[in-house]
matplotlib code that plots the C-alpha trace (Angstrom):
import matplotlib.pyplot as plt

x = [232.5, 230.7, 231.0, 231.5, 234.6, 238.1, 241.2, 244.4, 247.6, 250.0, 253.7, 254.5, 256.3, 255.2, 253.1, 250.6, 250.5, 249.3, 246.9, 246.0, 245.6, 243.1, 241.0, 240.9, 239.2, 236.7, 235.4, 234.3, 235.8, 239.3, 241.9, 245.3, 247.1, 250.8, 252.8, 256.0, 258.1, 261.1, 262.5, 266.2, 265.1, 262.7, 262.4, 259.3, 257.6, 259.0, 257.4, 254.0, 252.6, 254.3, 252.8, 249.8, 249.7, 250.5, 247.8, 245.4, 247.0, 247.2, 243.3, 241.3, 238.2, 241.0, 241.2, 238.1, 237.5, 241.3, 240.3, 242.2, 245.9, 246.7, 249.7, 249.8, 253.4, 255.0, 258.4, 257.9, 258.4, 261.8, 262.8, 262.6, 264.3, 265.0, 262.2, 259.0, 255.6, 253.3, 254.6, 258.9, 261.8, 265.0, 268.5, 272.0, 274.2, 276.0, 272.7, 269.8, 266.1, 266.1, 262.2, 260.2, 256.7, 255.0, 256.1, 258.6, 262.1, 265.6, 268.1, 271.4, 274.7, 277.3, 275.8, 273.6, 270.4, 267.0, 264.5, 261.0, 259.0, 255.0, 253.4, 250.2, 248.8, 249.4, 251.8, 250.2, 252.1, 253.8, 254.0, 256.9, 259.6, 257.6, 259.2, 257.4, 255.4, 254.5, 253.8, 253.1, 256.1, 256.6, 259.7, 261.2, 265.5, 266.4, 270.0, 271.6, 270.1, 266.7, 263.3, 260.4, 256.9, 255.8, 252.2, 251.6, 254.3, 256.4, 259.4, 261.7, 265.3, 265.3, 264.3, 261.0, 260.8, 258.8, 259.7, 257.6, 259.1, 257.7, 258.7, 260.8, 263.4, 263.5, 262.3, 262.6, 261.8, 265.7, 268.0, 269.9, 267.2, 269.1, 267.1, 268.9]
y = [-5.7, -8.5, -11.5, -13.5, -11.4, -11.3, -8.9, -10.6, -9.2, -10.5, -9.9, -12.6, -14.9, -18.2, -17.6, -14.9, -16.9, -20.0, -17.5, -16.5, -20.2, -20.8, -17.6, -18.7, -22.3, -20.2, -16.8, -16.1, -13.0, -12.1, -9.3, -8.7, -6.1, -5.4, -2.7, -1.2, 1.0, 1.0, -2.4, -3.6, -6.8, -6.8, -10.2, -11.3, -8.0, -8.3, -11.9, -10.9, -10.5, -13.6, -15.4, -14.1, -15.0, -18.8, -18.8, -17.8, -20.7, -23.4, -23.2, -22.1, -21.5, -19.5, -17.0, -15.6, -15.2, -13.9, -9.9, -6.5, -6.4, -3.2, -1.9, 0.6, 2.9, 3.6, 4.9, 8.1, 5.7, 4.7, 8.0, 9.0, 5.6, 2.3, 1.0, 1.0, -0.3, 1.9, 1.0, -0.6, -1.3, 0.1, -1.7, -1.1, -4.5, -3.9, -3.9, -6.4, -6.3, -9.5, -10.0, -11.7, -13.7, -10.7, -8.6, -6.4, -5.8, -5.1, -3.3, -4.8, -4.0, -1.7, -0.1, 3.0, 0.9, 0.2, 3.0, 2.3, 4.2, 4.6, 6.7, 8.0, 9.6, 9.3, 11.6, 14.8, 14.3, 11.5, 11.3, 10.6, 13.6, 15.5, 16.3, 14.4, 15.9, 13.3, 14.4, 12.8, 10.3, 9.2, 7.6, 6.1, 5.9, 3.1, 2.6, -0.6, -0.5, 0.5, -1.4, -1.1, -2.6, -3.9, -3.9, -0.5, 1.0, 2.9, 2.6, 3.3, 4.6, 6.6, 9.1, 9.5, 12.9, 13.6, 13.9, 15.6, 15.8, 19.5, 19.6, 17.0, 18.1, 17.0, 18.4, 16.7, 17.8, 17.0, 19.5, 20.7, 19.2, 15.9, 12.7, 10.3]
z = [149.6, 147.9, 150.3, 147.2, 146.4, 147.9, 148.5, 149.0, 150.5, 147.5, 147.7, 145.0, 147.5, 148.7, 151.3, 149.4, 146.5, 148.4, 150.1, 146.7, 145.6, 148.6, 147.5, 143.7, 145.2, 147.4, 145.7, 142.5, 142.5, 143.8, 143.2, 144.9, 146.7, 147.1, 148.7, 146.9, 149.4, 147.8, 149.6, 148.3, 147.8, 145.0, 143.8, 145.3, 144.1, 140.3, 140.6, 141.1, 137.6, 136.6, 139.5, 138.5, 134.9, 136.4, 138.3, 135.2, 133.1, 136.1, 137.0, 134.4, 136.4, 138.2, 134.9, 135.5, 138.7, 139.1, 139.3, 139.2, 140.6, 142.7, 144.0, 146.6, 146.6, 149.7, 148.3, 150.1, 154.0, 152.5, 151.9, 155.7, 157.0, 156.3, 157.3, 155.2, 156.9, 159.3, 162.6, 162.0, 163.8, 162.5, 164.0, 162.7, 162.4, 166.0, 168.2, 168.5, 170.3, 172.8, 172.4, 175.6, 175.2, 176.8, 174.2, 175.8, 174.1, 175.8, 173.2, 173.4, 171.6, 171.2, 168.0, 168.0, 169.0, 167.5, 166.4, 166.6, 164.1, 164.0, 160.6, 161.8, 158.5, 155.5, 152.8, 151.9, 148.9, 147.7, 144.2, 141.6, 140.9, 143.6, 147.1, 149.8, 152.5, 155.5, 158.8, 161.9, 162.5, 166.0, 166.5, 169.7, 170.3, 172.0, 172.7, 174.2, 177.7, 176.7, 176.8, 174.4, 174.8, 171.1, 172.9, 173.9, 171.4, 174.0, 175.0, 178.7, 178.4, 175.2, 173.8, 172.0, 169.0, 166.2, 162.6, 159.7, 156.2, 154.5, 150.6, 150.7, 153.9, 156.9, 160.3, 163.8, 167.3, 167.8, 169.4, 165.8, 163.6, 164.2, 163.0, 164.9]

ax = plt.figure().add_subplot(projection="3d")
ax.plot(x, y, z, "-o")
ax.set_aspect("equal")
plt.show()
């Protein structure tokens, strides 16, 4: 990359589009990245070309140095669990993850605990109106009891199984196929 140039990580909230402010000021040329993977909460993401478009009319030196926008898909993460990023933490609304300094975790709760989830590839196929094929999915169980090191990704007192997706359905390394 052009050490004149820039990528920013641009989600179209606050704190990308200060970082995107502070890139404007600093390269000549600069061009953003944001992920879609299917989050509930789209508002930040249905901001960015607006926030964008700002920007251009704010500065105008900003206009032309303000370069391509790109926005990488993950829809086909969502599909597999509610989580969305490479390596997530999935917890229903009756458990919690009491998080030390040294980065070790204690699951607590009387719901069905936390699931830590780690993407090691990415989809084979993941395109739109096309069954997903991903493979590689580590995941971890933790129920209330359990302890996970966020350093090391592993965990003590669950279980830990493997989960591919082949044509869009599901296959675990469960006993019955069973994803949680």
């Amino acid at each position: 990359m052009d050490p004149n140039s820039a990528l920013v990580l641009f989600s179209g909230g606050q704190d990308s589009t200060v970082c995107l402010a502070w890139a404007l000021q600093r390269f000549t040329r600069v061009e953003t990245l944001g992920f879609d993977y299917g989050q509930r909460h789209r508002a930040e993401l249905d901001a960015r070309p607006r926030v964008r478009e700002r920007m251009r009319v704010l500065e105008p030196a900003w206009a032309e140095r303000l370069g391509q926008d790109h926005v990488l898909h993950l829809g086909a993460l969502a599909a597999i669990s509610d989580t969305a990023l490479t390596r997530e933490v999935a917890i229903d609304e009756k458990s919690a993850v009491l998080l030390e300094p040294d980065g070790k975790g204690t699951v607590v709760g009387s719901g069905r605990g936390a699931y830590f989830l780690q993407v090691k590839s990415a989809p084979e196929i993941c395109r739109p109106n096309t069954p997903l094929t991903i493979h590689d999915i580590t995941v971890y169980r933790a129920p209330s009891g359990a302890r996970f090191d966020f350093k090391s990704w592993t965990g003590e007192g669950g279980e830990g199984y493997s989960i591919s997706v082949e044509n869009g359905v599901i296959h675990t390394t469960r006993p019955g196929n069973s994803a949680y």
